[in-house]
Biopython code that builds the backbone (N, CA, C, O; Angstrom):
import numpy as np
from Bio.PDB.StructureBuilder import StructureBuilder

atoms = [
    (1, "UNK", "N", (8.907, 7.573, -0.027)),
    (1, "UNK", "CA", (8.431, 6.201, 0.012)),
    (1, "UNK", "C", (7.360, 6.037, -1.058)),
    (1, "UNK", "O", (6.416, 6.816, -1.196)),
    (2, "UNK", "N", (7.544, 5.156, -1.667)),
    (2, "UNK", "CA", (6.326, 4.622, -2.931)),
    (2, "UNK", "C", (5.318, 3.512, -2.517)),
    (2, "UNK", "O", (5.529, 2.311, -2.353)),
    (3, "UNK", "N", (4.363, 4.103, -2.412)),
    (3, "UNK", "CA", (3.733, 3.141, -1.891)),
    (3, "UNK", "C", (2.541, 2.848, -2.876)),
    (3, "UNK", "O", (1.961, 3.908, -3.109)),
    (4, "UNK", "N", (1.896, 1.650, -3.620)),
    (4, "UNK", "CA", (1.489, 0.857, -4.932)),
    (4, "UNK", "C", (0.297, 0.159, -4.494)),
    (4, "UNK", "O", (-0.150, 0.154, -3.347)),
    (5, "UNK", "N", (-0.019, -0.235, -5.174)),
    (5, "UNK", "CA", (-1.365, -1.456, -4.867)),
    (5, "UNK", "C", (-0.623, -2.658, -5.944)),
    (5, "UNK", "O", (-0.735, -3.872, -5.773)),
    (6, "UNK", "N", (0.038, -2.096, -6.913)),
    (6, "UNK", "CA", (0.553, -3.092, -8.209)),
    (6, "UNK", "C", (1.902, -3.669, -7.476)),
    (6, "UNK", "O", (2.162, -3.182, -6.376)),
    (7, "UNK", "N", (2.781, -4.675, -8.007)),
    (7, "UNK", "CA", (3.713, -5.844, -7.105)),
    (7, "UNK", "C", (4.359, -5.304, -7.555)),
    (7, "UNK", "O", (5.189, -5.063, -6.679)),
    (8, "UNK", "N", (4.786, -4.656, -8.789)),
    (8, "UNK", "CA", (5.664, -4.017, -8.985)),
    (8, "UNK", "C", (5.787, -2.578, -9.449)),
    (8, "UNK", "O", (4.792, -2.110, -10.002)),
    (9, "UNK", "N", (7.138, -1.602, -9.271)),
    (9, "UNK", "CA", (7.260, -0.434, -9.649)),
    (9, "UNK", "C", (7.976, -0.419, -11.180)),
    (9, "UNK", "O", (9.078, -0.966, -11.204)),
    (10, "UNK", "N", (7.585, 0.032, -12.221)),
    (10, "UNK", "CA", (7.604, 0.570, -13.463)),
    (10, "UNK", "C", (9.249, 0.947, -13.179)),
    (10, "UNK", "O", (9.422, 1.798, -12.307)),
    (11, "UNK", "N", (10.130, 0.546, -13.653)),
    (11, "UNK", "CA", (11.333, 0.387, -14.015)),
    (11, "UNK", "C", (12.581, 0.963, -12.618)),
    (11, "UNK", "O", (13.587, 1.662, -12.496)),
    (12, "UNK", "N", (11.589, 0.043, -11.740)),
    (12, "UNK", "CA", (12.478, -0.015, -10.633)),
    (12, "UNK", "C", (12.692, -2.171, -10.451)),
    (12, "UNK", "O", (12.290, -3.100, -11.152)),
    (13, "UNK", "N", (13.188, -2.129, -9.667)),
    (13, "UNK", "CA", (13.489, -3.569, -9.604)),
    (13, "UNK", "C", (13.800, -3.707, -7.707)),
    (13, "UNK", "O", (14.507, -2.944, -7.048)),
    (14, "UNK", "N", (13.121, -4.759, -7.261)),
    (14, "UNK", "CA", (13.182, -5.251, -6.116)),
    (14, "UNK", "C", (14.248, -6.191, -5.913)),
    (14, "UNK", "O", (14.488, -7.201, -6.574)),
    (15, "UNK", "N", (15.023, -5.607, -4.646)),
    (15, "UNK", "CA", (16.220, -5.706, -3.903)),
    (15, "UNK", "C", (16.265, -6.678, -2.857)),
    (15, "UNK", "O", (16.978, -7.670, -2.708)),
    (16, "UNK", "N", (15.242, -6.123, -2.082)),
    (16, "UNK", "CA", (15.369, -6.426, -0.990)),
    (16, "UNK", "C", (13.409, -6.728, -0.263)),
    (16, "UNK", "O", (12.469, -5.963, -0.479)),
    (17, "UNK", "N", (13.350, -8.033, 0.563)),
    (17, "UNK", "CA", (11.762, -8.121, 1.049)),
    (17, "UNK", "C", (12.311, -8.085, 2.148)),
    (17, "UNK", "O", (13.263, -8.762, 2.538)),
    (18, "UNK", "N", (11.306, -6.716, 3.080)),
    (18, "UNK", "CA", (11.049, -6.926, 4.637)),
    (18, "UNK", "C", (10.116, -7.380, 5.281)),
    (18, "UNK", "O", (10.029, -7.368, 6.509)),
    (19, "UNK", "N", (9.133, -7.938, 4.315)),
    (19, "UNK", "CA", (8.271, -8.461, 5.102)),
    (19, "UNK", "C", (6.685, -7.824, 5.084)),
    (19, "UNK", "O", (6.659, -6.684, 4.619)),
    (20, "UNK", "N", (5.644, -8.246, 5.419)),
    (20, "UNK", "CA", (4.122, -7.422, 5.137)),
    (20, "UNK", "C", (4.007, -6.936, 6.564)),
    (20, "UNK", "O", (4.181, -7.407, 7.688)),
    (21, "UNK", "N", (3.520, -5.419, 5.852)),
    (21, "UNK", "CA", (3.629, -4.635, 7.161)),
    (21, "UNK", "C", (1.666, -3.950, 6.894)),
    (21, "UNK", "O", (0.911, -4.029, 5.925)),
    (22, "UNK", "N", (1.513, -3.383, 8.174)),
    (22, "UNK", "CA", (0.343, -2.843, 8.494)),
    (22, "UNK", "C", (0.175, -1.696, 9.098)),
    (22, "UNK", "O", (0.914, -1.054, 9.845)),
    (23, "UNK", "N", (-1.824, -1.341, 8.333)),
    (23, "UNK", "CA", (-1.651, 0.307, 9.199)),
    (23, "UNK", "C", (-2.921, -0.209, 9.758)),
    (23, "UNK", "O", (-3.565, -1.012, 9.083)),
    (24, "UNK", "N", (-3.312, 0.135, 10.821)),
    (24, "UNK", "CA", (-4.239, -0.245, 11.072)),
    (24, "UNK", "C", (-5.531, 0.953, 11.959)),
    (24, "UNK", "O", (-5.051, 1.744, 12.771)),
    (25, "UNK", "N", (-6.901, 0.976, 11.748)),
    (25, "UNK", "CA", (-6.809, 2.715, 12.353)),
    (25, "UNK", "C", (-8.395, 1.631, 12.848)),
    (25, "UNK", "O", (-8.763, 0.713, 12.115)),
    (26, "UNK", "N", (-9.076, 1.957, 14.068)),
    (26, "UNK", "CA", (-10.487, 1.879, 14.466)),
    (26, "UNK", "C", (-11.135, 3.434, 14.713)),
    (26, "UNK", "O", (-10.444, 4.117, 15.470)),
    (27, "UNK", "N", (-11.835, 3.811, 14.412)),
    (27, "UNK", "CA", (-12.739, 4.745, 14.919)),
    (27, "UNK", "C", (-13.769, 4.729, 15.230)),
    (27, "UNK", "O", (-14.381, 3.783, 14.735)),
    (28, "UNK", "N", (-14.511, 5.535, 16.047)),
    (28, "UNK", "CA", (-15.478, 5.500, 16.889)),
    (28, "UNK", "C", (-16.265, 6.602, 15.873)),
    (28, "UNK", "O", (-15.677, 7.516, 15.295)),
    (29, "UNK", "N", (-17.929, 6.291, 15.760)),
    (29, "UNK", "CA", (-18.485, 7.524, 14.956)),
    (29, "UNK", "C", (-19.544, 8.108, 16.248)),
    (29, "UNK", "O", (-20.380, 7.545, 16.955)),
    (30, "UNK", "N", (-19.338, 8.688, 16.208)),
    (30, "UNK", "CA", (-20.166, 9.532, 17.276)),
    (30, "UNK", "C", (-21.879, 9.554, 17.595)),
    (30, "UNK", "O", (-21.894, 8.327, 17.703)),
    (31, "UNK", "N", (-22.664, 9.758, 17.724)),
    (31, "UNK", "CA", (-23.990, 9.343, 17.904)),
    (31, "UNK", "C", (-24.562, 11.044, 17.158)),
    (31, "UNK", "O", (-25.763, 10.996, 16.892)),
    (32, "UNK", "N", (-23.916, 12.403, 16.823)),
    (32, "UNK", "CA", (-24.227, 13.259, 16.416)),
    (32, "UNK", "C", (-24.176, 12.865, 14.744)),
    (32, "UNK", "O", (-24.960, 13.261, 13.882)),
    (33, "UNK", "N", (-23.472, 12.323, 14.640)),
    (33, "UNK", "CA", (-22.763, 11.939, 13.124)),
    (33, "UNK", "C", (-23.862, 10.680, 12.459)),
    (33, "UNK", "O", (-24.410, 10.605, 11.359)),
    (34, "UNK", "N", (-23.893, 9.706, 13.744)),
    (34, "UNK", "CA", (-25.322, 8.938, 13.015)),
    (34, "UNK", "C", (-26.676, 9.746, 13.069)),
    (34, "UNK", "O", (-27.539, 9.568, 12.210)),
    (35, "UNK", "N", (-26.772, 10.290, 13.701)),
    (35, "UNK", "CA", (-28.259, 11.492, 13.861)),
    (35, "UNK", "C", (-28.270, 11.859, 12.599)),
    (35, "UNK", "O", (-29.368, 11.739, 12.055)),
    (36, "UNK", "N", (-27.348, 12.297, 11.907)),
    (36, "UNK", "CA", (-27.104, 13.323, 11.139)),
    (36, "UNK", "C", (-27.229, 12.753, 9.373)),
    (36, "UNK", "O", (-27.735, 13.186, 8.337)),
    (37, "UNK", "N", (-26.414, 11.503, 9.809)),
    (37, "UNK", "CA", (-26.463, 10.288, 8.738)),
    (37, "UNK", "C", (-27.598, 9.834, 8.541)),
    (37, "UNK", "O", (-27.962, 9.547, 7.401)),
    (38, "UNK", "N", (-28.473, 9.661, 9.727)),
    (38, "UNK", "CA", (-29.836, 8.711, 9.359)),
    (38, "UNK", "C", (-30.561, 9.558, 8.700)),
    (38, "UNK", "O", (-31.202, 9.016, 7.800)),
    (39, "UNK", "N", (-30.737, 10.880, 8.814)),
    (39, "UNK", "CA", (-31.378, 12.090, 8.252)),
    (39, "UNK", "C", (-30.842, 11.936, 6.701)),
    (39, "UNK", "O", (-31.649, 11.757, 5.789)),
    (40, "UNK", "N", (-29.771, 11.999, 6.522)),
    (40, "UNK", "CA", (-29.616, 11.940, 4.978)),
    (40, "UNK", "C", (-29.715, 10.842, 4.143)),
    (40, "UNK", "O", (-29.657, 10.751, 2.916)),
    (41, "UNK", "N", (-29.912, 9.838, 5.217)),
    (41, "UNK", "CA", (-30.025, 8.018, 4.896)),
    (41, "UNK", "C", (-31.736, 8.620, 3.558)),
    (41, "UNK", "O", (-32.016, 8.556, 2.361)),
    (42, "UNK", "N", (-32.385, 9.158, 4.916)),
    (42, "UNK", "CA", (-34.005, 9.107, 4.532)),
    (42, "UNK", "C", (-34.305, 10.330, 3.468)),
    (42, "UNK", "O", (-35.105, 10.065, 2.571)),
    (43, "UNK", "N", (-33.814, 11.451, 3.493)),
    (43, "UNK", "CA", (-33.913, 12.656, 2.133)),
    (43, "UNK", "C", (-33.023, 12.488, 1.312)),
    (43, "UNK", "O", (-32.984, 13.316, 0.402)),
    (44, "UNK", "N", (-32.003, 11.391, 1.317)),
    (44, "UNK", "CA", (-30.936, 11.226, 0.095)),
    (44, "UNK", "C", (-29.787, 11.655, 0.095)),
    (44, "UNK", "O", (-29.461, 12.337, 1.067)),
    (45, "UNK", "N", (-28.953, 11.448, -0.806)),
    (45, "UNK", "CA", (-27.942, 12.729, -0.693)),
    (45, "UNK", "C", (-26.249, 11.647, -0.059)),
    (45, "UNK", "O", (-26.217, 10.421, 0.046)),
    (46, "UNK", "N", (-25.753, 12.060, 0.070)),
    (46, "UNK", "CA", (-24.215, 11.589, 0.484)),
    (46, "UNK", "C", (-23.815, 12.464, 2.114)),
    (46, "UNK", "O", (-23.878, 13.674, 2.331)),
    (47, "UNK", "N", (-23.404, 11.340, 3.075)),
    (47, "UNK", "CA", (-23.072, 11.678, 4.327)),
    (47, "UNK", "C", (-21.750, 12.586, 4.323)),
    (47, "UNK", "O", (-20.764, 11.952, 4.697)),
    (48, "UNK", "N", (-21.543, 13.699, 4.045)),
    (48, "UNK", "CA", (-20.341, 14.387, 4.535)),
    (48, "UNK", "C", (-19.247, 14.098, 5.883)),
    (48, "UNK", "O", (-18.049, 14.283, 6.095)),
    (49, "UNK", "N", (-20.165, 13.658, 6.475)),
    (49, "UNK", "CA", (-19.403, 13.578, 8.460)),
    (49, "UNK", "C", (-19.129, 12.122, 8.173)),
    (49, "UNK", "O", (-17.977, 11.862, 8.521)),
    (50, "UNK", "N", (-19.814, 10.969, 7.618)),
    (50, "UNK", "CA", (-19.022, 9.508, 7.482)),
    (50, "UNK", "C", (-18.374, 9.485, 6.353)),
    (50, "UNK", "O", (-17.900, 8.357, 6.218)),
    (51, "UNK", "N", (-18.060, 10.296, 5.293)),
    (51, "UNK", "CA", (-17.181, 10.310, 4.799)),
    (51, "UNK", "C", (-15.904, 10.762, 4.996)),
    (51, "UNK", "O", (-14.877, 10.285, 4.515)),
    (52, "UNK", "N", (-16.038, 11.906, 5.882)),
    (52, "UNK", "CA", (-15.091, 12.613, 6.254)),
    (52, "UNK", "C", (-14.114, 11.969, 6.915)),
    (52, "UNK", "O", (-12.914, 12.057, 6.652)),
    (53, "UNK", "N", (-14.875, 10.955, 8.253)),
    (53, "UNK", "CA", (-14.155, 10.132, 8.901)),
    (53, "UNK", "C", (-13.479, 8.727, 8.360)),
    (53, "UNK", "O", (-12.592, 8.091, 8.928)),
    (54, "UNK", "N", (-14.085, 8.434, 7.199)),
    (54, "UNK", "CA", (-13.649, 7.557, 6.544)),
    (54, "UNK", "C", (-12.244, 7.828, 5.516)),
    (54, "UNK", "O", (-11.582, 6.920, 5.013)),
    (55, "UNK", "N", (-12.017, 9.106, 5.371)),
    (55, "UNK", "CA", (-11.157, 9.397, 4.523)),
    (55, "UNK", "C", (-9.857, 9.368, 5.377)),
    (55, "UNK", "O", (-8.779, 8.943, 4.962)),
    (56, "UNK", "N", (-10.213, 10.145, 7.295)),
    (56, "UNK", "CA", (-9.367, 10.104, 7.525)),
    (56, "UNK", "C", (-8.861, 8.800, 8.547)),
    (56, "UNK", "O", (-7.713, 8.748, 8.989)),
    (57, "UNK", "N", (-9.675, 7.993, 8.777)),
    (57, "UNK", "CA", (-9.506, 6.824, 8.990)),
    (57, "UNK", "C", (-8.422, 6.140, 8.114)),
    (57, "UNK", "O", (-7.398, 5.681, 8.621)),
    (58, "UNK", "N", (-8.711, 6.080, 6.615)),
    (58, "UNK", "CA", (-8.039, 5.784, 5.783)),
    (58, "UNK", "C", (-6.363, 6.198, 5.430)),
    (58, "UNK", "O", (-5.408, 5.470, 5.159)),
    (59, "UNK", "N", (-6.475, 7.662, 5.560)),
    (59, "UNK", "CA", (-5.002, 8.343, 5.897)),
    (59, "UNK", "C", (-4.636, 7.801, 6.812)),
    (59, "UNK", "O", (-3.847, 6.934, 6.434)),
    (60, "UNK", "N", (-4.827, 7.788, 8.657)),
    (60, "UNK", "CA", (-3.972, 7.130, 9.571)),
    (60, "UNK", "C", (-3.291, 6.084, 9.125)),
    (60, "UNK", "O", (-2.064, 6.088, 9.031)),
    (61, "UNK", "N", (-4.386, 4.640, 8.667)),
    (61, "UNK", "CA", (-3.691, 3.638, 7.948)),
    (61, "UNK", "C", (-3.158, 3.384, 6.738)),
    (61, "UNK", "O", (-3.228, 2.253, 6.255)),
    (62, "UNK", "N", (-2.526, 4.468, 6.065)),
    (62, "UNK", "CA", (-1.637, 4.437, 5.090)),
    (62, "UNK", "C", (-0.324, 5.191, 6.034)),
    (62, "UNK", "O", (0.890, 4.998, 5.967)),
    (63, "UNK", "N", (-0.951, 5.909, 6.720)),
    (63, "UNK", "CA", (0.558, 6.245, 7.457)),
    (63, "UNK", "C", (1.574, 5.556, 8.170)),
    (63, "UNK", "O", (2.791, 5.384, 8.117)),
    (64, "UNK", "N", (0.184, 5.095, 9.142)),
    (64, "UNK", "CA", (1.069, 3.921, 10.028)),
    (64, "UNK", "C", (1.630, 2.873, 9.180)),
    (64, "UNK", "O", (2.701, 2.317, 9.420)),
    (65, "UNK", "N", (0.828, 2.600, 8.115)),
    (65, "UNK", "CA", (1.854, 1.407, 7.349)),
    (65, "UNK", "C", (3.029, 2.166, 6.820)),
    (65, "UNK", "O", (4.118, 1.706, 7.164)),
    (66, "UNK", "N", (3.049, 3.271, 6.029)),
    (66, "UNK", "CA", (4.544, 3.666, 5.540)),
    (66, "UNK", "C", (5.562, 3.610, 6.660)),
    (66, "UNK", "O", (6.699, 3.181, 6.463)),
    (67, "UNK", "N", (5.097, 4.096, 7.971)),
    (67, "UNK", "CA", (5.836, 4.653, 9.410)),
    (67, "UNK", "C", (6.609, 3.382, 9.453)),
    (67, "UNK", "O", (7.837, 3.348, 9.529)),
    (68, "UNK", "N", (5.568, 1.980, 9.384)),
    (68, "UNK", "CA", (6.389, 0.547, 9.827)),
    (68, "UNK", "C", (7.427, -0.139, 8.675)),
    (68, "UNK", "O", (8.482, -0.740, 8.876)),
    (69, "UNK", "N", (6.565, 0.251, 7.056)),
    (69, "UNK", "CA", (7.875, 0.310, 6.364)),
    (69, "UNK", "C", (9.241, 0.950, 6.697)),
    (69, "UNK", "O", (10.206, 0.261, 7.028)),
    (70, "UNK", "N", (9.272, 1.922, 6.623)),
    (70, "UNK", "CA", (10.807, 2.539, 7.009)),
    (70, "UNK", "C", (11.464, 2.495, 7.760)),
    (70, "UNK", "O", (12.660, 2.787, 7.787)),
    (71, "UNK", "N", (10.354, 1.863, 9.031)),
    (71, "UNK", "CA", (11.228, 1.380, 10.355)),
    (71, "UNK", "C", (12.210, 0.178, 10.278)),
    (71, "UNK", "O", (13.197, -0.178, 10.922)),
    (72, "UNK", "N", (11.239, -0.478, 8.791)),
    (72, "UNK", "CA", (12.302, -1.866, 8.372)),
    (72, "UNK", "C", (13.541, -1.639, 7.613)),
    (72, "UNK", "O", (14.459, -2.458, 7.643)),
    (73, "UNK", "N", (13.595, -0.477, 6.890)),
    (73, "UNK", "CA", (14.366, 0.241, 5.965)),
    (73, "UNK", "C", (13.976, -0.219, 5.268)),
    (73, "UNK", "O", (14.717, -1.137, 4.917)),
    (74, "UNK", "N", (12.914, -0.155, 4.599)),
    (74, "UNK", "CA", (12.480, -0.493, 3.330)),
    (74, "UNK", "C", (11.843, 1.469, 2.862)),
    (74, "UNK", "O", (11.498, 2.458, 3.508)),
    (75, "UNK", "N", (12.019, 1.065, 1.255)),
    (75, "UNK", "CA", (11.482, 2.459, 0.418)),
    (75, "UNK", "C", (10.721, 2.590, -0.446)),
    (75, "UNK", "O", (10.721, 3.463, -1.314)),
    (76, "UNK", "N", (9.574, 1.236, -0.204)),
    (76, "UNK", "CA", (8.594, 1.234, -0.819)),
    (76, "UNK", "C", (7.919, 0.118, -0.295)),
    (76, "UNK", "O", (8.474, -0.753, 0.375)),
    (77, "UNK", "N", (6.213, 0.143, -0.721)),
    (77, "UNK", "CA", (5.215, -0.766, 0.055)),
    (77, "UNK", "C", (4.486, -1.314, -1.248)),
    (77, "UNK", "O", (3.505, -0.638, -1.558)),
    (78, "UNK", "N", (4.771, -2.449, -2.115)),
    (78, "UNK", "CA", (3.924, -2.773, -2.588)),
    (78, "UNK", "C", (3.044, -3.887, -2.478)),
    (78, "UNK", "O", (3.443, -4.758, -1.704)),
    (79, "UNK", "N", (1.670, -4.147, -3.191)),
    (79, "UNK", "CA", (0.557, -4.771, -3.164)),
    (79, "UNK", "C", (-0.017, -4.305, -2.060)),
    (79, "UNK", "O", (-0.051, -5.044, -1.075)),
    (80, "UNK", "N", (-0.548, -3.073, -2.004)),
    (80, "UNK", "CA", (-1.065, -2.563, -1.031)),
    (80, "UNK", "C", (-2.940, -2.849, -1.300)),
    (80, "UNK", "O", (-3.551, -2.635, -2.346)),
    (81, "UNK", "N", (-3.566, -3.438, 0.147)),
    (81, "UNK", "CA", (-4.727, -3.501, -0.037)),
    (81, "UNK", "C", (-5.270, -2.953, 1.187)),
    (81, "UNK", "O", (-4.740, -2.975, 2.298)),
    (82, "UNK", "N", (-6.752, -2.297, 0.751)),
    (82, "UNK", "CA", (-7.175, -1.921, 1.953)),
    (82, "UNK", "C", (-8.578, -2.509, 2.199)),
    (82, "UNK", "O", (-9.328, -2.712, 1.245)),
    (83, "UNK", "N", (-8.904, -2.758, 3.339)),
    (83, "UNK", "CA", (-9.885, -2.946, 3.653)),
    (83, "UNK", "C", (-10.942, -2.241, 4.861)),
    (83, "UNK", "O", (-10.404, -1.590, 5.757)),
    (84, "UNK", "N", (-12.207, -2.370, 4.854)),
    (84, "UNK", "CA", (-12.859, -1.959, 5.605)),
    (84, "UNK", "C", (-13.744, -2.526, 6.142)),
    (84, "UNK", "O", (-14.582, -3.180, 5.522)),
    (85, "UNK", "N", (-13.722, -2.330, 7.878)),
    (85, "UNK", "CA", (-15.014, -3.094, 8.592)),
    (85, "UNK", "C", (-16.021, -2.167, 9.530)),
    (85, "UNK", "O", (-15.451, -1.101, 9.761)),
    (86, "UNK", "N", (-17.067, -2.215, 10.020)),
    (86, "UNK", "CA", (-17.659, -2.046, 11.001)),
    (86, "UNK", "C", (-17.647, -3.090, 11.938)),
    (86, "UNK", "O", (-17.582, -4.294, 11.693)),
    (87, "UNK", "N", (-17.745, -2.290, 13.519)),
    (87, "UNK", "CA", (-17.840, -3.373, 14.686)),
    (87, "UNK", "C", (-18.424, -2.538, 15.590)),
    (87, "UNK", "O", (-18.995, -1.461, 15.419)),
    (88, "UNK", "N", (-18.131, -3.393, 16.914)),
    (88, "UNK", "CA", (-18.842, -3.418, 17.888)),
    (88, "UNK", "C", (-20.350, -3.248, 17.837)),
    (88, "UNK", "O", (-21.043, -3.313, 16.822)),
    (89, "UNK", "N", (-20.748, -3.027, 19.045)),
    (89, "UNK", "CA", (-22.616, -2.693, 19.150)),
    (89, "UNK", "C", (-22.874, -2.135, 18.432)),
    (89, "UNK", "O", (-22.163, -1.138, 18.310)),
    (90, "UNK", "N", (-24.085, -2.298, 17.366)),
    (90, "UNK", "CA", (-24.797, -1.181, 16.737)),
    (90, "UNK", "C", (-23.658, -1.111, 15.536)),
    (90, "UNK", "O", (-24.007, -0.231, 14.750)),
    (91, "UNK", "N", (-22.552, -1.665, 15.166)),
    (91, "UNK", "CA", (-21.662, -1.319, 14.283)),
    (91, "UNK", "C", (-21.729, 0.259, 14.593)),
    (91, "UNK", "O", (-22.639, 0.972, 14.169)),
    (92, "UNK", "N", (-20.880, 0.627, 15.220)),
    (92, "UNK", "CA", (-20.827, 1.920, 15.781)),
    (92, "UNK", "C", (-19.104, 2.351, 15.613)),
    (92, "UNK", "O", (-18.768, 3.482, 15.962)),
    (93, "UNK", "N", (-18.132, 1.448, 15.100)),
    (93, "UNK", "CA", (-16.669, 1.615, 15.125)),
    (93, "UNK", "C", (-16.373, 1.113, 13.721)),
    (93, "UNK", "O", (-16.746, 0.036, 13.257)),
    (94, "UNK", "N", (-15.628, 2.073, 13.093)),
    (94, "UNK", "CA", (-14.917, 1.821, 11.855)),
    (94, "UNK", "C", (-13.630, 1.393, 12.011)),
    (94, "UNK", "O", (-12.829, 1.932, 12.775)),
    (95, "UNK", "N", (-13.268, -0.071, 10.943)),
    (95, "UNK", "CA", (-11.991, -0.823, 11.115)),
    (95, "UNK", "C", (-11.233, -0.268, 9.899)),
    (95, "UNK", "O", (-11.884, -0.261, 8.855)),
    (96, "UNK", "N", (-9.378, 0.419, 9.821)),
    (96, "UNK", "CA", (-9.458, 0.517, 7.949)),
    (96, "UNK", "C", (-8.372, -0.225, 8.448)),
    (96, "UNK", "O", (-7.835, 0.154, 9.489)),
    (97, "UNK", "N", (-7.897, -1.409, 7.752)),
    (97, "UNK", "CA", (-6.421, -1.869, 7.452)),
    (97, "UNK", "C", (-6.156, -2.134, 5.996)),
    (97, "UNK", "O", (-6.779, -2.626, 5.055)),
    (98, "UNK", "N", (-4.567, -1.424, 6.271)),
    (98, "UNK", "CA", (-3.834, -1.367, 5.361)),
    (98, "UNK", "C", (-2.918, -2.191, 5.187)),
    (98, "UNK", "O", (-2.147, -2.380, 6.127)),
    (99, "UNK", "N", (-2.746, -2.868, 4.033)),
    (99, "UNK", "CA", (-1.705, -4.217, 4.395)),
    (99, "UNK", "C", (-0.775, -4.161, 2.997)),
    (99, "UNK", "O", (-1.496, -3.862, 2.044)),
    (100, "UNK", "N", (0.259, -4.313, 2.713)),
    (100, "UNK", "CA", (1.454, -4.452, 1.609)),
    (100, "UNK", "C", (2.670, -5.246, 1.908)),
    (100, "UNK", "O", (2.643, -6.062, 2.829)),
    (101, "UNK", "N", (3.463, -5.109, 1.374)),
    (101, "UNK", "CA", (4.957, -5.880, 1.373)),
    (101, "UNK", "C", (5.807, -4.602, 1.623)),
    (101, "UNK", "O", (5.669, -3.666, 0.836)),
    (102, "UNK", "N", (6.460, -4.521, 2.405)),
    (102, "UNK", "CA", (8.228, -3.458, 2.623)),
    (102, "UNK", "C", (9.012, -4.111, 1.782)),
    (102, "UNK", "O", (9.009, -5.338, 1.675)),
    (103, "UNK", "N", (9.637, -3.443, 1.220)),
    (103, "UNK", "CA", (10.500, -3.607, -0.044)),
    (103, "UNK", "C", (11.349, -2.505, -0.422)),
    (103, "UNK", "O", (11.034, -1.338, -0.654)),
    (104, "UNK", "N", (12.876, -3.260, -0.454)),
    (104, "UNK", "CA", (13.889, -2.228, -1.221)),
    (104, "UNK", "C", (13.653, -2.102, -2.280)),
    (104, "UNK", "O", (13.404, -3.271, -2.577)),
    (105, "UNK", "N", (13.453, -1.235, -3.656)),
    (105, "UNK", "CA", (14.204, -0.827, -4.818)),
    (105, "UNK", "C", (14.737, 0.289, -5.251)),
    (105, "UNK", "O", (14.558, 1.463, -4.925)),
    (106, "UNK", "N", (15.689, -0.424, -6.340)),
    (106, "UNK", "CA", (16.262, 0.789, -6.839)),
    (106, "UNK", "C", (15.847, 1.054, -8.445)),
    (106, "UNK", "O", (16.257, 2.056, -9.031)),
]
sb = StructureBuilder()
sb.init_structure("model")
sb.init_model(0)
sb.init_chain("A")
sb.init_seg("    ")
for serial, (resi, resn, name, xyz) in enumerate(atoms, 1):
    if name == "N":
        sb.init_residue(resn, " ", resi, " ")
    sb.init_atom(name, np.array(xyz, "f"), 0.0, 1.0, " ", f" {name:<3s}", serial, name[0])
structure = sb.get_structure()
């Protein structure tokens, strides 16, 4: 599966539209992980543990979106965008969605 951020694939040609599909992932960050974060907030430096979770936050929702492409029979996802939120109390939950078009080409 090819999956793009650009509308189109470099000398493929679109067949077929299934439609905009989604990945969508929330996570919860733990209260050890902000402890840990606020500490490096204040001596500097880059959070390892919210990055970590952010990366794989990010993987779930590229998965689940390919998973719902192919369920359409589609073999590629383009204009893929992602976005990111915090929520709930305290912004304490990470939002990642992944959003594109399912699409045949050949």
């Amino acid at each position: 599966m090819i999956l793009t951020t650009t509308s189109t694939v470099e000398g493929k040609q679109v067949v077929d539209y299934h439609g905009v599909v989604f990945g969508e992932v929330i996570s919860g960050v733990n209260f050890i992980k902000d402890f840990f974060a606020g500490i490096r907030n204040i001596v500097g430096g880059r959070s390892g543990s919210y990055e970590s979770e952010l990366l794989k936050a990010r993987d779930k929702a590229m998965q689940e979106l390919e998973q719902r492409a192919a369920a359409l029979g589609a073999n590629a996802v383009i204009g893929i965008d992602v976005d990111y939120e915090v929520l709930g109390q305290d912004n304490g939950m990470l939002m990642v969605t992944a959003s594109g078009t399912a699409v045949t080409i050949v």
